[in-house]
C-alpha positions as CSV (number, residue, x, y, z in Angstrom):
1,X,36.4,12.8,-25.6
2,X,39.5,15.1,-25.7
3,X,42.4,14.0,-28.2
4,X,44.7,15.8,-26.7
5,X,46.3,13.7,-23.6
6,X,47.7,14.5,-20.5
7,X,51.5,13.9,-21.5
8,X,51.0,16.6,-24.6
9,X,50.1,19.2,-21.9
10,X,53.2,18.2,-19.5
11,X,55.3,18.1,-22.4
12,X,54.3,21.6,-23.7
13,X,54.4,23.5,-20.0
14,X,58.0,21.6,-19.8
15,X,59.3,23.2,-22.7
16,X,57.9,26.9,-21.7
17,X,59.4,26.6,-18.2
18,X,62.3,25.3,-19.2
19,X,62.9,28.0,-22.2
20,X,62.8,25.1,-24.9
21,X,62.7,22.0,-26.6
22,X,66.7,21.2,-25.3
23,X,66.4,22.3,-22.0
24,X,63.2,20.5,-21.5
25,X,63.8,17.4,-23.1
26,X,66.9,17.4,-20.9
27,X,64.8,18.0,-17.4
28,X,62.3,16.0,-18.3
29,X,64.6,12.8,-19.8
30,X,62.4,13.1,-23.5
31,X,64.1,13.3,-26.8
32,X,63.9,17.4,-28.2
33,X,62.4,15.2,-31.4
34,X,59.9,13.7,-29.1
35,X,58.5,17.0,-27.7
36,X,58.8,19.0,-31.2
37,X,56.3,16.0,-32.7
38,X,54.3,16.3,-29.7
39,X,53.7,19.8,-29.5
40,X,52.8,19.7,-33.6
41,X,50.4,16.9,-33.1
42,X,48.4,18.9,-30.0
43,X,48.6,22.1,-32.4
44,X,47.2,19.7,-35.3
45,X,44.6,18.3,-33.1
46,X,43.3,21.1,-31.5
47,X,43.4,23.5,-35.0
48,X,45.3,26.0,-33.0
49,X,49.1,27.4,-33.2
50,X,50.2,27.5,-29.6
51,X,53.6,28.2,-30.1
52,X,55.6,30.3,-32.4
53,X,59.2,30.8,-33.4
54,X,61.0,34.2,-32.0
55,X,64.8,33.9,-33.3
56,X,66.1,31.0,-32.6
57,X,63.6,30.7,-29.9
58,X,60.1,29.7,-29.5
59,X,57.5,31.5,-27.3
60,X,53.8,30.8,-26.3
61,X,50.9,32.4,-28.9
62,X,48.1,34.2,-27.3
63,X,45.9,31.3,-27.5
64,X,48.8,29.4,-26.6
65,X,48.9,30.8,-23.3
66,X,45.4,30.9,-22.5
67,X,45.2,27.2,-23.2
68,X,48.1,26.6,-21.1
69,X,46.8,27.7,-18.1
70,X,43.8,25.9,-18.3
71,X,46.2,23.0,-18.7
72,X,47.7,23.7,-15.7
73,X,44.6,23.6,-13.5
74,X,44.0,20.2,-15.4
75,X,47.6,18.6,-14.4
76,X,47.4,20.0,-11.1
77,X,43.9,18.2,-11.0
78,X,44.9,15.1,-12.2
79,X,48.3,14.8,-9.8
80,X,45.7,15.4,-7.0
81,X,43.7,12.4,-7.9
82,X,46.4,10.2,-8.4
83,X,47.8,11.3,-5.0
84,X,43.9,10.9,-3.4
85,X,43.9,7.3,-4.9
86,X,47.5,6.2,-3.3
87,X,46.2,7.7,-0.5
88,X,43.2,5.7,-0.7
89,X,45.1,2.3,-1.9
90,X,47.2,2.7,1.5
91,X,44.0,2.4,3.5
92,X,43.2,6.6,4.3
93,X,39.3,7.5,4.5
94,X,38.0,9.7,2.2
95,X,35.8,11.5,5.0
96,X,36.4,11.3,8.9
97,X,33.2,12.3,10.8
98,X,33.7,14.2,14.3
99,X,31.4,14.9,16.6
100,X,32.1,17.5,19.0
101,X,30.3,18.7,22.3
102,X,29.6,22.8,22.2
103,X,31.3,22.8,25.1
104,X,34.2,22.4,23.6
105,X,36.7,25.4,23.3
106,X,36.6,26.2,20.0
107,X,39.8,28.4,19.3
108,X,40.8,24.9,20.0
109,X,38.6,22.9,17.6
110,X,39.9,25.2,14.7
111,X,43.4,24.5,14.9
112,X,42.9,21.4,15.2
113,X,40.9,21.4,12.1
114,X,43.8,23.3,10.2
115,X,46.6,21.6,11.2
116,X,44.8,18.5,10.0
117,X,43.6,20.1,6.9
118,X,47.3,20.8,5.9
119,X,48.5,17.3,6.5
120,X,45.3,15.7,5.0
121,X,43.9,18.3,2.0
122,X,41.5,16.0,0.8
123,X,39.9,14.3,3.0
124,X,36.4,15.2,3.5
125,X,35.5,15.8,7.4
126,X,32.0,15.7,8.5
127,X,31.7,17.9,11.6
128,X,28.3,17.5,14.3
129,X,28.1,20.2,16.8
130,X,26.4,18.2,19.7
131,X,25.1,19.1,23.0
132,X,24.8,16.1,26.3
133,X,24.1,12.6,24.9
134,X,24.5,13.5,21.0
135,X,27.6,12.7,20.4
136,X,27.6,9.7,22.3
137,X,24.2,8.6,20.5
138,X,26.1,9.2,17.1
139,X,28.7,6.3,18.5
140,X,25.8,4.1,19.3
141,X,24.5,4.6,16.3
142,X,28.4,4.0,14.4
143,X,27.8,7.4,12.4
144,X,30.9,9.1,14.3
145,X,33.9,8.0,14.0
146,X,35.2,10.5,17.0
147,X,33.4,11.6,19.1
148,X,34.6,15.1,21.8
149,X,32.1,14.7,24.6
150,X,31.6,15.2,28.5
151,X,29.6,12.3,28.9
152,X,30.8,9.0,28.9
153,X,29.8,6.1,26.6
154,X,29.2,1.9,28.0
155,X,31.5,0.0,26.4
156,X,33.7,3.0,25.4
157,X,36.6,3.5,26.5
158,X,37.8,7.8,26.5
159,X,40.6,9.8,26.4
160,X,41.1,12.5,28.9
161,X,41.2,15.8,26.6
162,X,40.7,18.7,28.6
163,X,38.6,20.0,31.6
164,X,35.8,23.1,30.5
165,X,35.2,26.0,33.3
166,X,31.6,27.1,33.1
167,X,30.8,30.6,35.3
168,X,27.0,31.6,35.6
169,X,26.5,34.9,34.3
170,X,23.6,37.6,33.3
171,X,23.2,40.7,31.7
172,X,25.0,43.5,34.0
173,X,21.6,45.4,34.3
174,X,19.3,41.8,35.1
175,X,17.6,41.8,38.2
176,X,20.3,39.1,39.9
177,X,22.8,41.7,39.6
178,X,20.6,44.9,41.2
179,X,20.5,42.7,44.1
180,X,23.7,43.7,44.9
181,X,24.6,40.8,47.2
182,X,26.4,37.4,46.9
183,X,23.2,35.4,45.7
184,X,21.9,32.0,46.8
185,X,20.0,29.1,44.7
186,X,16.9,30.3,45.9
187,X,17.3,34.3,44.0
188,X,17.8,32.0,41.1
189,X,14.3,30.4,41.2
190,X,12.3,33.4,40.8
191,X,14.1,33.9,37.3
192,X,14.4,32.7,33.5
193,X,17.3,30.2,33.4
194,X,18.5,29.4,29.9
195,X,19.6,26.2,28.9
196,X,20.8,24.1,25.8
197,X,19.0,21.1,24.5
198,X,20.6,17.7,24.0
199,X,21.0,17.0,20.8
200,X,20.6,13.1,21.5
201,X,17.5,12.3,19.1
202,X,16.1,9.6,21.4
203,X,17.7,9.6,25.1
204,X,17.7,13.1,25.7
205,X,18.7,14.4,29.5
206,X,18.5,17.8,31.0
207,X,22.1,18.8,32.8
208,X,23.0,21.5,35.2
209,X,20.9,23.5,37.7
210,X,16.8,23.5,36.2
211,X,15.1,24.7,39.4
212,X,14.2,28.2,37.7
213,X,10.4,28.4,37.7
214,X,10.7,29.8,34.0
215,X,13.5,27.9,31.5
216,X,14.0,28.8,28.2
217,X,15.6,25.7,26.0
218,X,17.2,26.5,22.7
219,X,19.6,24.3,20.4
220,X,22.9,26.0,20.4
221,X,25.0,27.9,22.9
222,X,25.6,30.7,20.6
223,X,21.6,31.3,21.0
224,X,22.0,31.1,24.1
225,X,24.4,33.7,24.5
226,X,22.9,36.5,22.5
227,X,19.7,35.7,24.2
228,X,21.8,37.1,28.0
229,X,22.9,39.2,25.9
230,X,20.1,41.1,25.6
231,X,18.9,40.5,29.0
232,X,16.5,37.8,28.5
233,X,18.0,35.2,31.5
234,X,20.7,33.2,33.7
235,X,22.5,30.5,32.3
236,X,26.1,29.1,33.1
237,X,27.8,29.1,29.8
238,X,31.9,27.8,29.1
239,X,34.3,30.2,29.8
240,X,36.2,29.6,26.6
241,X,32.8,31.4,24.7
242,X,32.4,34.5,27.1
243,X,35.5,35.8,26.8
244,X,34.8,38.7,24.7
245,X,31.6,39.5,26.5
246,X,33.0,39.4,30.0
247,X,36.2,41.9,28.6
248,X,33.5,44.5,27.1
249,X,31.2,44.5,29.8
250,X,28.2,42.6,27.9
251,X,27.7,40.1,30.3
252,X,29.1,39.9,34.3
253,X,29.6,36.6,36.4
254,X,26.7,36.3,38.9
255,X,28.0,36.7,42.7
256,X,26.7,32.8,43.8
257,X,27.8,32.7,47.2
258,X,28.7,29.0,46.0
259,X,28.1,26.8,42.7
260,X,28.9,29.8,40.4
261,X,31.4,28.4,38.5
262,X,31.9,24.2,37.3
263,X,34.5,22.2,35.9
264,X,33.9,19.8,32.9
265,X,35.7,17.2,31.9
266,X,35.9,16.4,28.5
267,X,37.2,13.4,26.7
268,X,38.0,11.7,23.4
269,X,36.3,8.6,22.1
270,X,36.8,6.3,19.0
271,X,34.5,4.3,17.5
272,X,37.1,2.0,17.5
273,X,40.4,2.5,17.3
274,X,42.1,-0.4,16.3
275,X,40.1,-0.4,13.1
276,X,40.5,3.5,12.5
277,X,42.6,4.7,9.1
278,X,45.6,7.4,9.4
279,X,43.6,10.0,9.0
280,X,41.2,9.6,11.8
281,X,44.2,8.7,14.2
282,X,45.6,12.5,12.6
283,X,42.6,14.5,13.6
284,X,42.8,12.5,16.9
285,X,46.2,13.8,17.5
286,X,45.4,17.5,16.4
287,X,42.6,17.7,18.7
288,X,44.8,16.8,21.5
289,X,47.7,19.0,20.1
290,X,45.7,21.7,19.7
291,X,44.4,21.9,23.0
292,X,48.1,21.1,24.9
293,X,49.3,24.1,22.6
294,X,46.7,26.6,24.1
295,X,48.7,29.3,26.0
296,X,48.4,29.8,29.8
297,X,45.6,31.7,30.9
298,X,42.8,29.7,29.0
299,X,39.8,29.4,30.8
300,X,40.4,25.7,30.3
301,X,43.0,23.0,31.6
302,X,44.2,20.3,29.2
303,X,44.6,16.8,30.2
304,X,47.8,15.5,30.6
């Protein structure tokens, strides 16, 4: 156990940043006798001189100053967990789990995240990346606590968030493209569609166009895009994610004569959201912020 406590370290960093024992004892409502004894006893205790006289002032020894900034990272330590525990006390979670559908913009999802890291430092967030009926499982199951998804939930009730655009696109050199005509479902058939698997553990569904004779499935969107990327397929992907790709020519929008590009809405779900603490009515709110505050031009719409 240390003998030195707490109060001995605030007492000693008052005095240094306040240029002495007067000043300090002043800012800091102590007696100058008080912090003199208290500074000798941490000296005594620890076998170490920590501060030394200089005139009629006193300064920090070497090992003074070395053990003072240690100290510091131990009171800024210890405020922290006396501000987590009033936190706590006052009913805030210590860990908010969000599930979120890939579908999701995610320029979107990470301001949301910061802003609500800023107002909220420690509170631990759990985040699922979830494709179809996996977030929605994860509220079934009560191991969410939101939930960002474009299927609904029974006995849920959601919160219009924002509405995805998804375009189907290809490799500029695949086969759909050399046809060099708007294309029909049928061109599609005769080629490798690429799609991503629900994440839902025991009612998994399949969503979107699946007539392609050959379909590869894979787990994550990302996957999927470096997979058309390289040429491999057709797949109809979010907007928000293709950006980039689209701009330098990596991928192109295939010319469906009709169905080439969808609209998903997207919506918010509690658990339940009488019973929710601040913070996961907070990251509620910054999702929504976060999406209203994208600028014009997003391949998205928020929900008013």
């Amino acid at each position: 156990m240390s003998r030195v406590t707490l109060a001995q370290w605030q007492m000693l960093a008052a005095v240094v940043d306040h240029g002495g024992f007067a000043r300090a004892a002043e800012a800091i409502h102590k007696s100058p006798s008080t912090l003199n004894h208290a500074v000798h006893k941490l000296e005594e205790q620890l076998g170490v001189a920590v501060m030394e006289p200089v005139g009629r002032q006193v300064r920090l020894t070497e090992a003074g100053e070395l053990l003072l900034r240690r100290a510091r990272q131990l009171l800024e330590n210890a405020a922290s967990l006396e501000d987590v525990a009033t936190r706590l006390a006052e009913g805030l979670e210590a860990e908010v789990v969000l599930a979120v559908d890939q579908i999701f913009p995610p320029d979107a999802l990470a301001r949301a995240l910061e802003a609500f890291s800023a107002a909220y430092p420690h509170v631990r967030v759990q985040l699922h990346e979830t494709v179809l009926n996996g977030g929605i499982e994860m509220l079934y199951d009560a191991s969410a606590d939101l939930v960002v998804s474009g299927i609904s939930a029974q006995g849920f009730l959601g919160e219009p968030l924002v509405r995805v655009h998804f375009v189907a696109v290809a490799h500029p050199e695949h086969p759909l493209h050399r046809l060099g005509r708007p294309l029909d479902l049928r061109d599609l058939e005769q080629h490798r569609q690429l799609v991503v698997r629900d994440s839902a553990l025991r009612q998994s569904m399949d969503a979107g166009w699946l007539k392609a004779e050959q379909r590869w499935t894979v787990s994550h969107l990302q996957t999927s895009i470096d997979m058309l990327e390289r040429g491999l397929g057709f797949a109809w992907i979010p907007e928000t994610r293709l950006r980039q790709a689209l701009a330098e020519g990596r991928l192109a929008q295939l010319p469906l004569a009709a169905g080439g590009s969808r609209e998903y809405p997207v919506q918010l779900i509690h658990r339940d959201r009488d019973r929710a603490g601040p913070a996961t009515h907070a990251l509620a709110e910054a999702l929504k912020v976060a999406v209203a505050a994208c600028p014009p031009g997003e391949p998205f719409e928020a929900v008013e």
